[in-house]
C-alpha positions as CSV (number, residue, x, y, z in Angstrom):
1,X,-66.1,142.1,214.1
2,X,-68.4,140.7,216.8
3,X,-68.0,137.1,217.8
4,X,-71.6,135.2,218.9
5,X,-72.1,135.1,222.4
6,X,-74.3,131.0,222.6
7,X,-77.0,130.9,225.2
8,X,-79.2,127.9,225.5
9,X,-82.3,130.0,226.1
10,X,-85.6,128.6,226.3
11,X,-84.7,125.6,225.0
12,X,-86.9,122.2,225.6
13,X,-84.6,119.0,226.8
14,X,-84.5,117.7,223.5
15,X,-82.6,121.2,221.8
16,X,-79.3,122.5,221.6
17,X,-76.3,121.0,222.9
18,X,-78.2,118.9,224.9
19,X,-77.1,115.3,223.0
20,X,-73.1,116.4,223.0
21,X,-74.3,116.0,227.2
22,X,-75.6,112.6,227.0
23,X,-73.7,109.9,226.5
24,X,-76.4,107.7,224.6
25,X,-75.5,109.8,221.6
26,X,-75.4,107.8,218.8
27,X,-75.8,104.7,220.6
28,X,-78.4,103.3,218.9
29,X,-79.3,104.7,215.1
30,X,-81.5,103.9,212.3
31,X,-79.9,101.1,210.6
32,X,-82.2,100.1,207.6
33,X,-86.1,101.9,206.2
34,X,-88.3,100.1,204.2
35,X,-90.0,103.2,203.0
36,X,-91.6,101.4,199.8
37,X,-92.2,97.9,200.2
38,X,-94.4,97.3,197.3
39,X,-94.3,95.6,194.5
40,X,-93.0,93.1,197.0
41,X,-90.1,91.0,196.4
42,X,-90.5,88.7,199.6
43,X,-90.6,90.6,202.4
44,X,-94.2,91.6,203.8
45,X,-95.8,94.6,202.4
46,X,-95.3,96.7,205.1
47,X,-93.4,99.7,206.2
48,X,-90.7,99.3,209.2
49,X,-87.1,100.5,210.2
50,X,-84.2,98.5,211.9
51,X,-82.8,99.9,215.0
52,X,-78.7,98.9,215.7
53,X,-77.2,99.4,219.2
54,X,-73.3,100.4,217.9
55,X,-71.9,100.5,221.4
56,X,-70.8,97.8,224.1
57,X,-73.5,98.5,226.5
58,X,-77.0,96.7,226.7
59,X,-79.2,99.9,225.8
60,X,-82.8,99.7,227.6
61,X,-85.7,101.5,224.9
62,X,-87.9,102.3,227.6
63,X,-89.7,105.8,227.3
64,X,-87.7,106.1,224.3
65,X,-89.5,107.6,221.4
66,X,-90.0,107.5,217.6
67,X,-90.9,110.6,215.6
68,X,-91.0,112.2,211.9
69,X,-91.5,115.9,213.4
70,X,-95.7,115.2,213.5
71,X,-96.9,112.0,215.2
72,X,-94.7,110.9,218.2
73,X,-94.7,107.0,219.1
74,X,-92.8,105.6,222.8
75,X,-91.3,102.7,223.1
76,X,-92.1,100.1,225.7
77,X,-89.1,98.4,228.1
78,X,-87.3,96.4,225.9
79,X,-83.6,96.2,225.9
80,X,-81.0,95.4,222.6
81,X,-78.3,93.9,223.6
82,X,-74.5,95.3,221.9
83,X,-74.7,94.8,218.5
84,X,-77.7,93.5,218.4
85,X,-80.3,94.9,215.4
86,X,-83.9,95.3,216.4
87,X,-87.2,95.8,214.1
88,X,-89.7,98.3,214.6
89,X,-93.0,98.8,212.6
90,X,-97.1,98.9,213.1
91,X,-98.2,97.5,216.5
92,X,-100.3,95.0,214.0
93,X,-97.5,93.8,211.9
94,X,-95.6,92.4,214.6
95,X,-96.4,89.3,213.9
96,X,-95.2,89.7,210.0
97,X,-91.9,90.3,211.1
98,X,-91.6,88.6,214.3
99,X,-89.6,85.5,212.3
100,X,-87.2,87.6,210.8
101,X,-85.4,88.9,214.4
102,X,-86.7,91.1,217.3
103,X,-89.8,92.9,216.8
104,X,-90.9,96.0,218.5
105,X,-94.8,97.4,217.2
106,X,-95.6,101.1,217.9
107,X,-99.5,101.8,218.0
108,X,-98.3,105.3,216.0
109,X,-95.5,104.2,213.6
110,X,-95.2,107.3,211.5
111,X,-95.7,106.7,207.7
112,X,-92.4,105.9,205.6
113,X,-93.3,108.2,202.3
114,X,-91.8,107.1,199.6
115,X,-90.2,110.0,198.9
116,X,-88.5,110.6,201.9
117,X,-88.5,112.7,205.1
118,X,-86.8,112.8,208.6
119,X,-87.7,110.5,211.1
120,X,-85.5,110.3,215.0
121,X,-85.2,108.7,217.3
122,X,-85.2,110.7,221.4
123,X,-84.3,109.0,224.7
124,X,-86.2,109.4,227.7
125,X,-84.9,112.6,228.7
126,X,-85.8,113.9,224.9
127,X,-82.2,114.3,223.7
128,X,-81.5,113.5,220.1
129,X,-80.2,109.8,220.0
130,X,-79.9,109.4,216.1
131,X,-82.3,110.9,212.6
132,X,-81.9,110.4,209.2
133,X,-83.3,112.6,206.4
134,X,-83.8,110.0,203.9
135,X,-84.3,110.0,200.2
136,X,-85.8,108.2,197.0
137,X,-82.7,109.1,195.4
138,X,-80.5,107.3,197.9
139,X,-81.2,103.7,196.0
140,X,-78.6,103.9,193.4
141,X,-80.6,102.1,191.4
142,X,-83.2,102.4,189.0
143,X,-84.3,98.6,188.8
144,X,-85.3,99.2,192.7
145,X,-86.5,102.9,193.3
146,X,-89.7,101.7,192.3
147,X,-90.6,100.0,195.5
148,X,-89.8,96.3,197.3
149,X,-86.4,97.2,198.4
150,X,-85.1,98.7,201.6
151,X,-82.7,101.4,201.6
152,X,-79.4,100.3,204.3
153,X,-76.9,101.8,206.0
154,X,-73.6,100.9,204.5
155,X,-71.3,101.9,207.3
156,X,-72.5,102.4,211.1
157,X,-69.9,104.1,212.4
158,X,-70.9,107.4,210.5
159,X,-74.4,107.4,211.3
160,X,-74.7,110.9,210.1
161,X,-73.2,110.7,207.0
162,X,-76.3,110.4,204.6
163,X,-76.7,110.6,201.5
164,X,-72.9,108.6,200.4
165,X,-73.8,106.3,203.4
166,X,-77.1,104.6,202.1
167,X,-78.2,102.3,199.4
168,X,-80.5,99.8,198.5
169,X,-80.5,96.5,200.0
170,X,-78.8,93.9,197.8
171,X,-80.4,90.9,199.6
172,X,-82.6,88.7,197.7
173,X,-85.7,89.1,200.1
174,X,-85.4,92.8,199.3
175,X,-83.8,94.1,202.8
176,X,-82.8,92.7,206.1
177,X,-84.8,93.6,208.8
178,X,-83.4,92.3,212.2
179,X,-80.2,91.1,210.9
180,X,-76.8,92.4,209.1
181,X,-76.6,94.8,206.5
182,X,-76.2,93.1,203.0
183,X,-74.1,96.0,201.7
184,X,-72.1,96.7,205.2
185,X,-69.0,97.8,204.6
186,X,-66.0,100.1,205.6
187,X,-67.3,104.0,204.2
188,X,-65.4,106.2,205.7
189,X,-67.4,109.8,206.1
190,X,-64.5,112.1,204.6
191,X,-65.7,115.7,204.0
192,X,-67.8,118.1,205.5
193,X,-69.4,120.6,203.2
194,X,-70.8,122.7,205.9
195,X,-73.1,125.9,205.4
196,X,-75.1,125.1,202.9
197,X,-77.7,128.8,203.5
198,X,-77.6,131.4,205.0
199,X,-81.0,133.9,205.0
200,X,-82.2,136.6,207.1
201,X,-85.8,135.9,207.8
202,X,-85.9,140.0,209.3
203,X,-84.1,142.6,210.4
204,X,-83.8,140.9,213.5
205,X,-83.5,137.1,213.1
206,X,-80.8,134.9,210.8
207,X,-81.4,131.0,209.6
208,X,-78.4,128.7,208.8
209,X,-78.8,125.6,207.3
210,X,-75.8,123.2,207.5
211,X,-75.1,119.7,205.0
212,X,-74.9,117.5,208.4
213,X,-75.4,117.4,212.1
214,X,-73.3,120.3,213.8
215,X,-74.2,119.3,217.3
216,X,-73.3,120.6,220.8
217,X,-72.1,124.3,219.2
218,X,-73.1,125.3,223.5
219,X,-69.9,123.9,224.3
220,X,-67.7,126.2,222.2
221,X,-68.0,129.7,222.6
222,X,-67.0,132.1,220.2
223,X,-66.9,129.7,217.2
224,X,-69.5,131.5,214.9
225,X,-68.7,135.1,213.8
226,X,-70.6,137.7,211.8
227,X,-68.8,141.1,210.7
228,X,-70.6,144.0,211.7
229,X,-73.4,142.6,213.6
230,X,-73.7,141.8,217.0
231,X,-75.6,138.8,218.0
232,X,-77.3,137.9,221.2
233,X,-78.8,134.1,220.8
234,X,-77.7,131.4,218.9
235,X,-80.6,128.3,219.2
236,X,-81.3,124.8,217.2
237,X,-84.0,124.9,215.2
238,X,-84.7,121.0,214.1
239,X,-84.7,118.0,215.5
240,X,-81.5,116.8,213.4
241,X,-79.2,119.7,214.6
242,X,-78.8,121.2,211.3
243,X,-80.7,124.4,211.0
244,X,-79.9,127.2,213.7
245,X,-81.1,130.1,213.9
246,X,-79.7,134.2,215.1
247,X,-81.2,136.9,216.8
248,X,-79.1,139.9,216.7
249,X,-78.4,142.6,219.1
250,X,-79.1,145.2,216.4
251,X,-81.2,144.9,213.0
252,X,-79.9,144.3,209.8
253,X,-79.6,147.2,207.4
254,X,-80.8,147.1,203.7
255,X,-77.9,147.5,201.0
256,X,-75.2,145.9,203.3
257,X,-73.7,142.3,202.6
258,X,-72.6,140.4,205.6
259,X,-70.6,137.9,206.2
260,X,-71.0,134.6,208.5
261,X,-67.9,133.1,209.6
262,X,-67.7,129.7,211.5
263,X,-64.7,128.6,212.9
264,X,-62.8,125.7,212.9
265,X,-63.9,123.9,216.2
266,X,-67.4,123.1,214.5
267,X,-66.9,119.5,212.7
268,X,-69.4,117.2,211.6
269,X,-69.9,113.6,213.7
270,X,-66.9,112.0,211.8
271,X,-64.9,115.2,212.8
272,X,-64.4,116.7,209.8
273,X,-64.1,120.1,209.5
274,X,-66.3,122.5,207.1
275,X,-65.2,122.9,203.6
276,X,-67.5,125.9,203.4
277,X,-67.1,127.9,206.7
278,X,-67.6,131.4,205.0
279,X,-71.3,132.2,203.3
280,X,-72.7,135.9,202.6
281,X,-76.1,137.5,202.6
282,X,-78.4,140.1,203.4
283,X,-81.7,141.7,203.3
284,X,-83.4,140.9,200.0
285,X,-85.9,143.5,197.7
286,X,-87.7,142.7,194.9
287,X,-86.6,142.2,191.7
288,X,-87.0,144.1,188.6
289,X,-86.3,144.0,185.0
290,X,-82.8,143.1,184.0
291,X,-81.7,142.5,187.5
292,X,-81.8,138.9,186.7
293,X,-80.0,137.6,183.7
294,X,-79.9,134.1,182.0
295,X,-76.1,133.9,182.0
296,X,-75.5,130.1,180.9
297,X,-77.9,127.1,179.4
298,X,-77.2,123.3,179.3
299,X,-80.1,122.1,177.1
300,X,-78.5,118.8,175.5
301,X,-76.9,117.3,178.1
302,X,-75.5,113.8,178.2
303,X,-78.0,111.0,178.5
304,X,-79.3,110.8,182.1
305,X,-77.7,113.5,182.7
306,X,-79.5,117.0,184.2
307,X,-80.0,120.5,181.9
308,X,-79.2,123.1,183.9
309,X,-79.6,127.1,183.9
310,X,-77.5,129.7,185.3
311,X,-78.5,132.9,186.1
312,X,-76.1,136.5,187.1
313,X,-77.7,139.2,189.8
314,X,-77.0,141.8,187.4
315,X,-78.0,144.9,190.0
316,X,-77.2,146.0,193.2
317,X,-79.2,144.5,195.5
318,X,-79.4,140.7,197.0
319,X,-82.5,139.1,195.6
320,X,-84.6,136.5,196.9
321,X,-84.5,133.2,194.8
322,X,-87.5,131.9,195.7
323,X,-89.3,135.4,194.8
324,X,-88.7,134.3,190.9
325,X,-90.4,131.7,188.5
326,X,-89.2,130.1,185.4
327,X,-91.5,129.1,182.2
328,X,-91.1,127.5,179.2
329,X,-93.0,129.0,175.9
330,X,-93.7,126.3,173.0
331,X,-93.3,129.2,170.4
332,X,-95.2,127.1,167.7
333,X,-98.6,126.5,169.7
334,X,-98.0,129.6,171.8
335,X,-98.3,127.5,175.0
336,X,-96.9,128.1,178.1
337,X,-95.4,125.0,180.6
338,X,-96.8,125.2,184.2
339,X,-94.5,127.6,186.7
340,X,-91.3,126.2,187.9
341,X,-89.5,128.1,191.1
342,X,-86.1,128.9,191.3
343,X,-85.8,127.9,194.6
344,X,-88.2,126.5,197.1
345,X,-86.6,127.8,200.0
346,X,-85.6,131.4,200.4
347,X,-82.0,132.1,199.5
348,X,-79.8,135.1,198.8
349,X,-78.6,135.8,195.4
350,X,-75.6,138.4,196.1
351,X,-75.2,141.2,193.8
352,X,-73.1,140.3,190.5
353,X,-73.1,136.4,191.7
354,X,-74.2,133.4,190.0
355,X,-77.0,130.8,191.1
356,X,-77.5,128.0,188.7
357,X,-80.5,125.2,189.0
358,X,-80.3,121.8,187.7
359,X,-82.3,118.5,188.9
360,X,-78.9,116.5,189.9
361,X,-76.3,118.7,191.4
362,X,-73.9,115.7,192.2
363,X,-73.8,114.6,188.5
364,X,-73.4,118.3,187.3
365,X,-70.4,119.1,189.2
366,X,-68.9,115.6,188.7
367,X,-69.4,116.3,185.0
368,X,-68.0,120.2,184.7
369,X,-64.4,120.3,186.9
370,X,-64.7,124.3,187.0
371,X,-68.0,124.5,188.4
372,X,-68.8,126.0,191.6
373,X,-70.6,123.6,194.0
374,X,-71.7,126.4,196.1
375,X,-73.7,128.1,193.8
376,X,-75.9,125.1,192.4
377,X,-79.3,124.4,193.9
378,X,-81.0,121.4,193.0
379,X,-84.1,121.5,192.4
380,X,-87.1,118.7,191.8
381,X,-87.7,119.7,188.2
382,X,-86.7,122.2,185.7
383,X,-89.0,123.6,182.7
384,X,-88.4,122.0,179.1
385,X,-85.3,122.9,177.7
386,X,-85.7,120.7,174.5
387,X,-82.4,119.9,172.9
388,X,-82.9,121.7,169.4
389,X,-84.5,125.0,170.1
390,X,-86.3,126.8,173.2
391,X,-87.3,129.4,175.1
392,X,-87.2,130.5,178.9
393,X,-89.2,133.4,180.1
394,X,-88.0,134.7,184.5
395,X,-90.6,136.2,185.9
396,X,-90.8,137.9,190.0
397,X,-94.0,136.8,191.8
398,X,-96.3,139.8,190.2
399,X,-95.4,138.2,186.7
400,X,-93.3,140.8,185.8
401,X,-91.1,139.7,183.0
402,X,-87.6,139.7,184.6
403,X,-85.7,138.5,181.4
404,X,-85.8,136.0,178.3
405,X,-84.1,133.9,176.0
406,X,-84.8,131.5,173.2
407,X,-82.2,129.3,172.3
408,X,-81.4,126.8,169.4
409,X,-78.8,124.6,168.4
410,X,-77.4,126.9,165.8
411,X,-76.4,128.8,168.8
412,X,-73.4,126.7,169.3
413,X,-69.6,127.1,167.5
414,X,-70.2,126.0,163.9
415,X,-67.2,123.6,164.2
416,X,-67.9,121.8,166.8
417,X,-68.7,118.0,165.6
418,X,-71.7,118.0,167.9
419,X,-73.1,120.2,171.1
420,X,-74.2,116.9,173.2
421,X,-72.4,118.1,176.8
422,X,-72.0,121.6,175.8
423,X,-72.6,124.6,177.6
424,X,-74.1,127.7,175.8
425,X,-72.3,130.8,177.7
426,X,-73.0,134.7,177.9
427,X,-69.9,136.4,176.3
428,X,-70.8,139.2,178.8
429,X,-72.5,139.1,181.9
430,X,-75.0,142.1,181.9
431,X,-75.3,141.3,177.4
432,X,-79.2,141.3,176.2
433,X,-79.6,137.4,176.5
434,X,-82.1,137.8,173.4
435,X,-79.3,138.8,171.6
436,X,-77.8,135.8,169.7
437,X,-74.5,136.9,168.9
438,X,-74.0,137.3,173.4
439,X,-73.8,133.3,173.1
440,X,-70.8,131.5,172.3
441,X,-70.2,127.5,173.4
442,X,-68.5,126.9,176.9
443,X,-64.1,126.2,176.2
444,X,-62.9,123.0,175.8
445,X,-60.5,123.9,178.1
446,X,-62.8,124.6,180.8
447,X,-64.5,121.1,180.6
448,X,-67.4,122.2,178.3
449,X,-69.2,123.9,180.9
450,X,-68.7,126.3,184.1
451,X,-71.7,126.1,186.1
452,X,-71.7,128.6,189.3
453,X,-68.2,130.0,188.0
454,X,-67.6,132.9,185.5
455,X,-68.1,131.7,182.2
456,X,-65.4,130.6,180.1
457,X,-65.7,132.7,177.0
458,X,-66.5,135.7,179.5
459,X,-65.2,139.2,178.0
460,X,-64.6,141.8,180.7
461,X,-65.2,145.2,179.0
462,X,-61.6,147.1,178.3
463,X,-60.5,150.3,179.6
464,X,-60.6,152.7,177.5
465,X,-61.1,156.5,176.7
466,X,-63.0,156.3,173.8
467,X,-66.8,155.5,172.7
468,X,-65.7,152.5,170.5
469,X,-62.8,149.8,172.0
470,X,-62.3,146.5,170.8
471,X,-62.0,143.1,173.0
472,X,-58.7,142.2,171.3
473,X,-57.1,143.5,167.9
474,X,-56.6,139.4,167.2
475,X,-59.0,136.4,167.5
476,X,-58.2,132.6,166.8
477,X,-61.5,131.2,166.7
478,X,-60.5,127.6,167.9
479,X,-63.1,127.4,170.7
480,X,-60.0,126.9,173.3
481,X,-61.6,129.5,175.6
482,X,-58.6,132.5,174.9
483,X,-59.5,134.9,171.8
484,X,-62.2,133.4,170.7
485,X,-64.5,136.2,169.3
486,X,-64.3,139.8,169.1
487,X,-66.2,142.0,171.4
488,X,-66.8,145.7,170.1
489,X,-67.8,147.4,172.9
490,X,-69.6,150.7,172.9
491,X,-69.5,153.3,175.7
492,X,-72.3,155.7,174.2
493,X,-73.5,157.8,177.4
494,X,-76.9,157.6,176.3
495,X,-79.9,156.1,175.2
496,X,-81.6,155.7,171.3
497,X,-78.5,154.8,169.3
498,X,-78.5,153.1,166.1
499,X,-75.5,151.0,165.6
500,X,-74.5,149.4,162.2
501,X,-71.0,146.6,161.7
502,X,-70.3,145.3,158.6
503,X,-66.6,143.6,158.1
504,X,-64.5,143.6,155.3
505,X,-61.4,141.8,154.2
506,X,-58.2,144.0,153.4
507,X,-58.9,143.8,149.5
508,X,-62.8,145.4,150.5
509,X,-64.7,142.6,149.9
510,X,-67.4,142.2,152.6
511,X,-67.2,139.2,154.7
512,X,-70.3,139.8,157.1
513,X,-72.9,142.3,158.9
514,X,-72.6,142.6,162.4
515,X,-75.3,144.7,163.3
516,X,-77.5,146.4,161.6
517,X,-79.6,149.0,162.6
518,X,-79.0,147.8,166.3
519,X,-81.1,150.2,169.2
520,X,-78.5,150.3,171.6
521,X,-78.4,151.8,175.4
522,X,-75.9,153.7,176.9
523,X,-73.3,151.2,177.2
524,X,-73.3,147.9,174.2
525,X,-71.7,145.1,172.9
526,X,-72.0,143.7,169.7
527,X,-69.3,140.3,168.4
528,X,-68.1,138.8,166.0
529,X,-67.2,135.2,166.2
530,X,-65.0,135.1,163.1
531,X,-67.4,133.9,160.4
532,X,-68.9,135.4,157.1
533,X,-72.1,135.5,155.9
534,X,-72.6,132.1,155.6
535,X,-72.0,131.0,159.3
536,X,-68.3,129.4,157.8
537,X,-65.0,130.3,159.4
538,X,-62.9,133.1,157.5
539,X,-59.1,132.5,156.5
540,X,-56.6,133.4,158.2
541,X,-55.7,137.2,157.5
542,X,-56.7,141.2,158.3
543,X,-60.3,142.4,158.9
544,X,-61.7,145.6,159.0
545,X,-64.5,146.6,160.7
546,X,-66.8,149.6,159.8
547,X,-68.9,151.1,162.2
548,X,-71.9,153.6,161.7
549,X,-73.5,155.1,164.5
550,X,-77.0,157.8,164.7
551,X,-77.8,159.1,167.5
552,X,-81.1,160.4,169.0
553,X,-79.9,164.1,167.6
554,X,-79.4,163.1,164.0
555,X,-75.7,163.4,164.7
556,X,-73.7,160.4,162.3
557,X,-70.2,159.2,163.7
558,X,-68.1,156.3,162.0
559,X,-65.4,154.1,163.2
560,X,-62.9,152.2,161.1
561,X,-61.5,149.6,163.7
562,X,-58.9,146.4,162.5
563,X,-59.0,143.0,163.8
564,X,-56.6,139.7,163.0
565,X,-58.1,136.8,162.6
566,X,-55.4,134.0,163.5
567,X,-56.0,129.9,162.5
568,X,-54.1,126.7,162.6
């Protein structure tokens, strides 16, 4: 293992390192944004933000300046005295918002979209002073998203804790520019998630994207680590400290997974050390055919609560997520919704990994207790997934079908008294998700769901000798997530098998076919959850299960194979 060698090459005033140097760090921050004021409560219908000077110390705003990234806007001398909160907007609103406190108009105040962006603040030397990414989804409230109310800062002494640090004003007026927050409070900023991607944008040159502002990483040699790879530069890439970017001493080598290590000197602003320190990636090439696999669907979620879809790299290689597209097919009319990407920024998918995407990842792993935060992406919108039937088509970039599935209710475990909350699960990870007997509902025991984790009612294939093996020679078909259904697993060697299964009970009465004239591939799975013909639980007792192979050559083998099937 090489440890990273930091250099501050190149870099303008404003980059790395340089606001851990200057003591007017966090000094003054972005207090309150009035990003939407229409329909207007009673404030004017105009955009501004509130300015807060946190420290003890009269701060002076002269050559100061105000940016989102594109338009740049300096301030003139004025000072704010400790404490004190200060209003900034459009040179020719001043006079709007002069009676509500100090007033400071910009000739370029940079447009507040409603949706959200990052806006700064630099001192006179260019260092980062304070910058907020905000959001439309920071309100917390549906009654005010919609414009008139400001969004506020509910605890300044974690200016850069964000998104659990903001909320929309609960004044009358709608905000409260030049004064008090109305919902100030003590919020104290408690974890750090940390790496949040990690993607090689060459052979030669490594992004990584953190959940907060890691600033002044010059001062601590050594603290970043990536096994096998030596590494040269280490350099800020955005104005909130959050995105850095490698170049390595050597280049990167396709079919190799690397690991990035940061160590435990790096904290967020609070201090807080990162929960996720350790992320994995490498070169990404295409995908094909069944290297992709729908591996878990939540199409009847809760109300207000987010579907989501998870998908299992199924090859070799690490894939790009934002090199595949998801569609919706209405099967009845034959139409197809418009193209939703997976990801809209590039990110690894690691070979036999999960990546699920859902519209609300904070509500989807408060819901499911076993899911893996650090495989969800959220994403602005998903495809239709109505809650009776539906169909999903992944496609790579050249509209090459990657895989499919169509879906319905009927999918689910026949006793359940409803599927509202409730996960459909692959029973095996590389399983044809057209199949319908590969899907089974998520284990009560693993909270209905496992989004970004191995799926609950996952059946690892057995180790066996011969051609047929069985999952288990019992099943209790509870839905408790342990023996649920039988797996018959096939180990066939070859191509253009016909499989048939048909179950008996232990008089010879027949109870259900399995498969019938299944085309199988070189390695199958066919299961049985436990029910006859008529989609109804079986009793308690011995089953036997025929099965009837042909191969290719005209060569007929059968199998006589005995499961238990156990209920309370």
């Amino acid at each position: 293992m090489n440890k990273v060698i930091l250099l501050a090459l190149l870099m303008p005033a404003a980059a790395f390192g340089q606001n851990m140097e200057n003591k007017g760090f966090a000094s003054v921050i972005i207090s309150e944004i009035m990003a939407d004021p229409s329909p207007v409560v009673e404030l004017p219908n105009r955009e501004y933000i509130e300015l807060h000077n946190r420290t003890g110390d009269p701060v002076n705003l002269k050559s100061w300046s105000l940016s989102d990234g594109n338009s740049n806007s300096v301030f003139p001398e004025r000072i704010i005295v400790p404490g004190a909160f200060i209003i900034v907007c459009q040179l020719a609103d001043t006079a709007l918002f002069n009676r509500y406190g100090n007033t400071i108009g910009l000739k370029s105040f940079p447009a507040l979209t409603n949706e959200g962006k990052v806006i700064f603040i630099r001192d006179s030397k260019g260092a980062l002073v304070h910058g907020v990414k905000y959001s439309s989804g920071w309100y917390g409230d549906k009654l005010k998203d919609a414009g008139g109310w400001s969004l506020e800062i509910i605890d300044t002494d974690y200016p850069f804790f964000e998104k659990g640090n903001w909320r929309a004003s609960v004044s009358p007026e709608g905000g409260t520019p030049g004064k008090a927050n109305s919902v100030a409070v003590k919020n104290m900023d408690m974890n750090f998630t940390g790496i949040e991607n990690v993607f090689p944008d060459d052979t030669g040159k490594i992004s990584i994207r953190f959940s907060e502002t890691v600033a002044g990483l010059r001062n601590l040699p050594e603290i970043i680590e990536i096994e096998g790879l030596e590494i040269d530069t280490l350099f800020n890439s955005d104005p909130l400290f959050r995105n850095y970017t490698v170049l390595t001493g050597e280049p990167l080598k396709h079919g190799r997974i690397y690991t990035l290590r940061i160590y435990d000197k790096a904290t967020d602003y609070a201090g807080n050390k990162m929960e996720r320190n350790i992320f994995r990636f490498g070169l990404t090439e295409p995908a094909g055919k069944g290297d992709i696999l729908f591996n878990e669907l939540l199409f009847n979620p809760w109300p207000e609560e987010p579907d989501f879809i998870e998908f299992y790299n199924n090859s070799e290689r690490v894939i790009n997520a934002s090199s595949l597209i998801l569609v919706s097919v209405n099967d009845e009319s034959c139409d197809t919704s418009s193209v939703s990407p997976v990801s809209s920024e590039n990110r690894c998918v690691i070979p036999r990994n999960y990546i699920v995407i859902t519209s609300s990842k904070d509500v989807l792993t408060g819901r499911f207790p076993n899911a893996d935060a650090g495989n969800i992406m959220e994403v602005s919108s998903l495809p239709s997934m109505p809650d009776d039937k539906g169909h999903l088509i992944l496609f790579n970039r050249s509209l090459e079908k990657i895989d499919e599935v169509v879906y319905d209710e009927e999918m689910h475990y026949s006793l359940l008294g409803g599927n509202e909350g409730i996960s459909l699960e692959k029973i095996t990870v590389d399983g044809n998700s057209a199949e319908r007997s590969q899907w089974h509902s998520a284990a009560e025991s693993a909270g209905w769901g496992t989004p970004g984790a191995p799926n609950s009612v996952l059946s690892e294939n057995p180790e066996s000798d011969n051609r047929v093996a069985l999952s288990s020679t019992k099943i209790t078909p509870d839905n408790d997530g342990n023996e649920d259904f039988l797996v018959i697993h096939f180990m066939l060697g070859r191509k253009g098998s016909v499989l048939s299964v048909n179950v008996f009970d232990e008089t010879g009465r027949f109870v259900k076919r399995v498969a019938d004239n299944l085309l199988a591939g070189p390695e199958s799975s066919v299961v049985w959850n436990g029910t006859a013909e008529d989609e109804k639980l079986v009793g308690t007792g011995i089953y036997i299960l025929l099965i009837s192979l042909f191969d290719d050559t005209g060569k007929t083998q059968k199998w006589k194979k005995v499961c238990t099937v156990i209920r309370n």
